[in-house]
Legacy VTK file of the C-alpha trace (Angstrom):
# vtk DataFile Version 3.0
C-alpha trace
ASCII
DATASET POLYDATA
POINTS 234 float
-13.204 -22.580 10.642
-10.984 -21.702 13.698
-11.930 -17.845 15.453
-9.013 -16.076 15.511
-7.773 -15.291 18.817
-7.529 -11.407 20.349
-4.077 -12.314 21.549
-3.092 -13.059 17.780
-4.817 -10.183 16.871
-3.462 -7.914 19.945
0.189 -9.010 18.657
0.015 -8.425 15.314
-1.323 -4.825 15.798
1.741 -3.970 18.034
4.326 -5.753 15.839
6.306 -3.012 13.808
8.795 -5.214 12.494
7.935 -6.252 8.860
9.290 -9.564 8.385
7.689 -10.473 11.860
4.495 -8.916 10.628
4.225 -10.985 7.586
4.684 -14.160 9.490
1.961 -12.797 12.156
-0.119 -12.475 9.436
0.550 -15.545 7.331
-0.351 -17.610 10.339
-3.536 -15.683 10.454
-4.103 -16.425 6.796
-2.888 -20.313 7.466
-5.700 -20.693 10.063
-8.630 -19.354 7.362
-7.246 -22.601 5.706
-5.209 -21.084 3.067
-1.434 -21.712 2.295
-0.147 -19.033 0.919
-0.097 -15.067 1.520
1.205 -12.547 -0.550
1.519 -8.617 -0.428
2.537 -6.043 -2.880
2.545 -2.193 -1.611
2.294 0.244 -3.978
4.290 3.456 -2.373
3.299 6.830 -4.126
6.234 9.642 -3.255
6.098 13.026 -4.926
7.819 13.507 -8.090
8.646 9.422 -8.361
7.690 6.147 -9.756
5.522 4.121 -7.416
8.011 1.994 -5.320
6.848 -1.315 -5.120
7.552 -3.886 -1.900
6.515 -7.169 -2.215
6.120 -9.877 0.972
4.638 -13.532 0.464
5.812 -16.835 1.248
5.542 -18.033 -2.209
7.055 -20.686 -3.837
11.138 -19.135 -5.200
10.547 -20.803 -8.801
7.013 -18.619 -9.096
8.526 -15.842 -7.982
11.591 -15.752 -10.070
8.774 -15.878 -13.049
6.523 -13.277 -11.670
9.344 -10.840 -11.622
9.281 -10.618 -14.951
8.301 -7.198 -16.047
5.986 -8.884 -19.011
4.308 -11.242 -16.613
3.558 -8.615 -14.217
2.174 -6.955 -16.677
-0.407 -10.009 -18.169
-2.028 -10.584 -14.279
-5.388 -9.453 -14.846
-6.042 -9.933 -11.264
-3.182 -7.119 -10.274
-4.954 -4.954 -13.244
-8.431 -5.638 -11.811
-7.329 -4.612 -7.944
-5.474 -1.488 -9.384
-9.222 -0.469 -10.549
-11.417 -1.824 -7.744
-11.565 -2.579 -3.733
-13.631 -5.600 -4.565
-11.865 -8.886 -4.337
-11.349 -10.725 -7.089
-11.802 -14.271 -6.679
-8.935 -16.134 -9.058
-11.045 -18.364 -11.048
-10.464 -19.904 -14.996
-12.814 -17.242 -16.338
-10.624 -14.038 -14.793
-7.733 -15.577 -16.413
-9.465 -16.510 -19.701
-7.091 -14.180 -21.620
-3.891 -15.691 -20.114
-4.292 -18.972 -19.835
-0.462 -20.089 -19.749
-0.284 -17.550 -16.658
-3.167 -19.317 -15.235
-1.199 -22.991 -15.741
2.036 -22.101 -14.827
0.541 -20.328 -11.258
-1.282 -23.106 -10.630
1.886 -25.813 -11.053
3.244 -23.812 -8.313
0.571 -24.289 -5.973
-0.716 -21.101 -6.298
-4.606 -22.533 -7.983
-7.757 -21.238 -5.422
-8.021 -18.234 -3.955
-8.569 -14.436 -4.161
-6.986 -10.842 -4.335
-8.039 -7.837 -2.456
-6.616 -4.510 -2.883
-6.947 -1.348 -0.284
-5.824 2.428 -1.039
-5.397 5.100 1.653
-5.901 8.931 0.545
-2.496 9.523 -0.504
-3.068 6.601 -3.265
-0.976 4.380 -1.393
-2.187 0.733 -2.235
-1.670 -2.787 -0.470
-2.879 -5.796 -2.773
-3.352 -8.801 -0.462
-3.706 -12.493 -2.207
-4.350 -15.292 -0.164
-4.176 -18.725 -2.041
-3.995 -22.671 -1.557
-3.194 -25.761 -3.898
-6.273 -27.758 -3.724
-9.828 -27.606 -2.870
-11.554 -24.603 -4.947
-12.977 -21.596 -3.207
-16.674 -21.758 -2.378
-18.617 -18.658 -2.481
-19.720 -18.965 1.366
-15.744 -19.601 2.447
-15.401 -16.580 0.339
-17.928 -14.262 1.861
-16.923 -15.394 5.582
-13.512 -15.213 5.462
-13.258 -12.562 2.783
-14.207 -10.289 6.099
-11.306 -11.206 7.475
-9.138 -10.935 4.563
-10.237 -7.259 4.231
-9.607 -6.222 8.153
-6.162 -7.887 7.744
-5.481 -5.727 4.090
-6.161 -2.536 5.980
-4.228 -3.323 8.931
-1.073 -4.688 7.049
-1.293 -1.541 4.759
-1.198 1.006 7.503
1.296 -0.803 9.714
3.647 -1.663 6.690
2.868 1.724 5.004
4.211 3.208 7.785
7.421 1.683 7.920
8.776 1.704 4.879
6.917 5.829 4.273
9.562 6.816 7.231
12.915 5.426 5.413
11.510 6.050 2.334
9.956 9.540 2.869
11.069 10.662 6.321
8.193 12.974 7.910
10.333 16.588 7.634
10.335 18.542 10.928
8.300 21.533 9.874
7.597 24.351 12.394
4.206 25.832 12.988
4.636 28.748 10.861
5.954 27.216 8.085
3.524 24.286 7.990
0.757 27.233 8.108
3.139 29.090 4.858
2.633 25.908 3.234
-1.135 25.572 3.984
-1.954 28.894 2.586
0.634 27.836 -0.236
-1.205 24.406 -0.957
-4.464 26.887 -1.446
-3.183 29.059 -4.435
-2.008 31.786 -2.274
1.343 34.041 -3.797
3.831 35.078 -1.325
2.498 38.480 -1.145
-1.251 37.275 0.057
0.435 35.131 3.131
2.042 38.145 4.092
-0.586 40.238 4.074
-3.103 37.475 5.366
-0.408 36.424 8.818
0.719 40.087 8.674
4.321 39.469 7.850
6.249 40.606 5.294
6.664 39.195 2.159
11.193 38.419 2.394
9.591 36.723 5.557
7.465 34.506 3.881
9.782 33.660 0.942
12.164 32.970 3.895
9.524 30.203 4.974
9.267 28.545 1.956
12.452 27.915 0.828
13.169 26.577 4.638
10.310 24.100 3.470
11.716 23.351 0.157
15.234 22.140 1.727
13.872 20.255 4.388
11.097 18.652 2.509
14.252 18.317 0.099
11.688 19.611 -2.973
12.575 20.927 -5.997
10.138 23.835 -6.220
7.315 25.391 -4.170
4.772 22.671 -5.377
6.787 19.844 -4.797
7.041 20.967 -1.343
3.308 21.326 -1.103
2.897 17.417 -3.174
4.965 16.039 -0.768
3.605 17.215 2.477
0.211 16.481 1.307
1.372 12.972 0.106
3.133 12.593 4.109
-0.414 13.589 6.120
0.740 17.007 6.997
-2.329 18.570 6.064
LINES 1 235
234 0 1 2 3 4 5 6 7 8 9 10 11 12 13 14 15 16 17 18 19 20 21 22 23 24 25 26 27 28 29 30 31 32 33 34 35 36 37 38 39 40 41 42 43 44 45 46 47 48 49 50 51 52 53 54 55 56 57 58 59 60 61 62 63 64 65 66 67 68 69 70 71 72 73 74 75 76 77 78 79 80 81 82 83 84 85 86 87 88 89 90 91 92 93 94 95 96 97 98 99 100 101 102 103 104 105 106 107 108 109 110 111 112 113 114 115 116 117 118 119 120 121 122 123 124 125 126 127 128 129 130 131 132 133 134 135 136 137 138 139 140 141 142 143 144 145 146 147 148 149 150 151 152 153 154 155 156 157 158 159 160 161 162 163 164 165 166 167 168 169 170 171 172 173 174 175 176 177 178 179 180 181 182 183 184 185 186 187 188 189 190 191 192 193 194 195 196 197 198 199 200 201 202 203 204 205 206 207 208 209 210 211 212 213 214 215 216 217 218 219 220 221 222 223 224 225 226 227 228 229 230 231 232 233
């Protein structure tokens, strides 16, 4: 099996377009002998449904299936990687359950491969499947390049994460003192405790927080706090 190449590797690390990324990626994928790549981000925001971006050069026919909220639903891959790190090879016995989903993925070429899922601590999740037609996945192709696989999960999740975090969730602009009003917030502490604790007084520090609330564009006090936490500010 072919070494990837630092250059490839070099380029796909500074690529911050997405689209561009995905194909860096998929020819990445391509040269561990496999046809097709597929990505689905699971975006956690504060006080909102997960927002989920997919990426894959799948066939159009499986994909116009797989949207389908009920066949979304039946993948016990997907359930297994929302559980686990651990790939999860695709084989007849981890789709014993759902057999038709199992037939109908593999008439669209989508037969041998695996799924491996990565999280980052704000619960953010990538789930990377990499999959081909023919040949069936042996256990040593899946140990080697399964290394691979993972390096290229974590680095697609941060770089993509990233992108669609600052249209999604823009990083707010929070000054020094009221990212350190927040901190002491985020620990349990009333308005009157800052105060006394940065020796200010307490219309000051109510000041502070609702300068947070608006720009973090929060409902409340603890949605400010949820949503800096969930953006790396602490």
């Amino acid at each position: 099996m072919p070494q990837w190449r630092a250059e490839q590797l070099q380029l796909l690390i500074a690529e911050r377009e997405p689209q561009q990324l995905f194909n860096r990626a998929l020819t990445l994928v391509q040269e561990m002998d496999m046809t097709y790549l597929g990505l689905a981000l699971h975006i956690h925001l504060a006080a909102s449904r997960p927002h989920i971006i997919l990426y894959s050069n799948y066939p159009s026919d499986w994909l116009s299936y797989y949207a389908n909220a009920d066949v979304l639903k039946a993948d016990p891959v997907a359930a297994r990687c929302h559980q686990s790190t651990q790939a999860v090879l695709w084989t007849d016995e981890a789709y014993r359950e759902v057999p038709v989903f199992r037939e109908t993925a593999s008439k669209h070429g989508l037969r041998h491969g695996w799924t491996q899922s990565v999280y980052d601590q704000c619960h953010n999740q990538t789930q990377m499947s990499v999959a081909r037609p023919t040949r069936p996945v042996q256990l040593g192709e899946f140990y080697e390049s399964g290394a691979r696989a993972l390096w290229l999960c974590h680095t697609l999740h941060g770089l993509l994460c990233e992108h669609h975090l600052a249209s999604l969730a823009p990083v707010p602009k929070l000054t020094e003192r009221e990212l350190e009003v927040l901190k002491w917030s985020a620990d349990g502490k009333t308005a009157a405790d800052i105060a006394r604790i940065l020796t200010l007084s307490t219309s000051t520090v109510n000041f502070h927080i609702r300068s947070v609330i608006a720009k973090t564009n929060a409902s409340n006090k603890a949605g400010a706090v949820a949503i800096a936490a969930s953006r790396g500010l602490f």
